[in-house]
N, C-alpha and C positions, 0 to 999 in steps of 0.2 A: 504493500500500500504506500510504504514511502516513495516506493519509485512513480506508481501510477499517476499518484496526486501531486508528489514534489516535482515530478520531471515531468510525465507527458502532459499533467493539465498544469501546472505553472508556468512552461517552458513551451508549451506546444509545439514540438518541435517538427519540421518543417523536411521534404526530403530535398538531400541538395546540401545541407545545412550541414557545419560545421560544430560537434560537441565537444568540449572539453569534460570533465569528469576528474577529481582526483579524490584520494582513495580508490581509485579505480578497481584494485583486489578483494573489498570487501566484500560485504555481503549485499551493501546497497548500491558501492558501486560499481560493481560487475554487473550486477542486474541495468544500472541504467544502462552502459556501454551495450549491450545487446540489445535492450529495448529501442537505443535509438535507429541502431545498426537497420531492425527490423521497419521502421519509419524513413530506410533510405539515404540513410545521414552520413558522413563522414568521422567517426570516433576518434578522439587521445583519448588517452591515459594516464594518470599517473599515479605511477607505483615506488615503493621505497627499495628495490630490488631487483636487481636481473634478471633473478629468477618470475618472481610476481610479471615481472615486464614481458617475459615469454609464455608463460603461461597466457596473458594477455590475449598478447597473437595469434598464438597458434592454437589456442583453445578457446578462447573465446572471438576472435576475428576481429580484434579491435585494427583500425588502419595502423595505429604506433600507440606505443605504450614506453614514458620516458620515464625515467629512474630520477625523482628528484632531487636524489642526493649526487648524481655524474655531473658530470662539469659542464658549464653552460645550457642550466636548460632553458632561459631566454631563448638561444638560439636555436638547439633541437626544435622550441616548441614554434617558434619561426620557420624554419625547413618543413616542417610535420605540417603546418597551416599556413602556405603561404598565403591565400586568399584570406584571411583571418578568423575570427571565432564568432558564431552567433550566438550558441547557448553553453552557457556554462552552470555544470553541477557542484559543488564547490560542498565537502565534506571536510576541510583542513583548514583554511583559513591562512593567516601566516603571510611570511615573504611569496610563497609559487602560488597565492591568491592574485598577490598585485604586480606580478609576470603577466598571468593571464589575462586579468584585467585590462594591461597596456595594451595587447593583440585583439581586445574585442572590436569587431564589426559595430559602425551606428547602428544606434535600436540594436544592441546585444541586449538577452535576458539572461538574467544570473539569480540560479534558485541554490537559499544557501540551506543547507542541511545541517551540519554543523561544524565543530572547530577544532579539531583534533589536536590541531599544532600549539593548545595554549590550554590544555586538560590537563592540569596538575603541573604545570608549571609557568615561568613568570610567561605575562602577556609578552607576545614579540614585537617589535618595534616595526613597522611597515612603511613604503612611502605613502604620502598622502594621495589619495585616491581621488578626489574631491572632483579635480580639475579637468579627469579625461574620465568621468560621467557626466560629466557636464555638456563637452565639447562632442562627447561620443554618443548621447542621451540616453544611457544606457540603465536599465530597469534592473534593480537586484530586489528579491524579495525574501523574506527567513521564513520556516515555518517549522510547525510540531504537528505530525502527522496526525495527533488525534482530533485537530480539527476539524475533521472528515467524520466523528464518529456516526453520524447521522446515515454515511454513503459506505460505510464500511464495506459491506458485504459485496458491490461496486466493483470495490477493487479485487477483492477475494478472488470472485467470479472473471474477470476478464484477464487478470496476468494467470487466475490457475491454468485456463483455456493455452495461456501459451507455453506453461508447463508443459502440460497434458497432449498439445502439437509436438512434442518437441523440439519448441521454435527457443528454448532458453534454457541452458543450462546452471546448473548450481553449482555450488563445493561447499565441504562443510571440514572445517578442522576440527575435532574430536577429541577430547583433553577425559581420561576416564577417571573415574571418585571424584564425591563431591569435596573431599580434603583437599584436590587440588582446583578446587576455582579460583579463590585470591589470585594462583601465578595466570590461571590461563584468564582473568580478567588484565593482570598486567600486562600479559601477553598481548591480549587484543589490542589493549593502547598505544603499543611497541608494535603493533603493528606487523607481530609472527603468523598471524592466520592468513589461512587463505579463503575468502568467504565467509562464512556463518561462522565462528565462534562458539560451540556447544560443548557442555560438561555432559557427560554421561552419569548417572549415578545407579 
């Protein structure tokens, strides 16, 4: 549901259109990188990982999946998009928010999900954005999925369908006993899963 509501109906995204996405290995946003794929779009990625960044690819069919800790990813994400970015999924926040941010296309939409890059520790320092949404009239908006409670079932119903096609794939990292959730919760933050994040007990 967060994808259906955060992504396809905040961001309406458009085929032809260029998506950004970071967190791109998790569980939300893998699913969007294939949702938009599905609506004809051009996908990035961004992963903290080589590995997450091929998996990416070759498993989920993202067009690129850039590692945002390698060197220069201004410019990879330049190379990756040279016509520029229309919609952007935005799960981190941080400095590779306001990267992307500088490559957005006028009228970009930017649906934030959340902020990974400042979850237990200090806020990071960013440039000021201010100037090229302004210049660029570009729409960001936040949300909490349970806004939707009203239309739940909505969503239930239309992403299971593309389960169920086998039009979208999942992952699930699997961490077993409930003695070890604490690590496999700090794990998720660190960003060692791939997908879903599940304790077994």
């Amino acid at each position: 549901n967060t994808v259906y509501f955060g992504f396809l109906e905040l961001l309406n995204p458009k085929q032809g259109e260029t998506v950004v996405v970071t967190g791109a290995a998790g569980a939300v946003g893998s699913l969007v990188g294939q949702t938009a794929k599905l609506r004809g779009c051009r996908v990035i990625g961004f992963a903290g990982s080589d590995e997450k960044c091929k998996w990416l690819e070759d498993e989920l069919k993202f067009d690129k999946a850039i590692n945002y800790k390698s060197k220069n990813p201004y410019k990879q994400l330049k190379d990756a998009a040279p016509k520029g970015i229309d919609c952007f999924f935005d799960n981190v926040g941080g400095e590779i928010s306001s990267i992307i941010f500088s490559q957005m296309n006028d009228y970009g939409r930017i649906s934030v999900c959340g902020a990974i890059s400042s979850y237990n520790t200090e806020i990071p320092k960013v440039p000021a954005v201010q100037t090229m949404f302004v210049f660029k009239q570009l729409k960001m908006e936040g949300f909490l999925v349970w806004r939707y409670t009203d239309r739940w079932m909505e969503g239930i119903n239309e992403m299971g369908k593309l389960f169920q096609e086998g039009k979208i794939k999942y992952h699930e990292t699997v961490t077993e006993g409930f003695e070890n959730m604490p690590q496999a919760f700090i794990d998720m933050l660190r960003g060692k899963n791939f997908g879903k994040a599940v304790v077994k007990v």
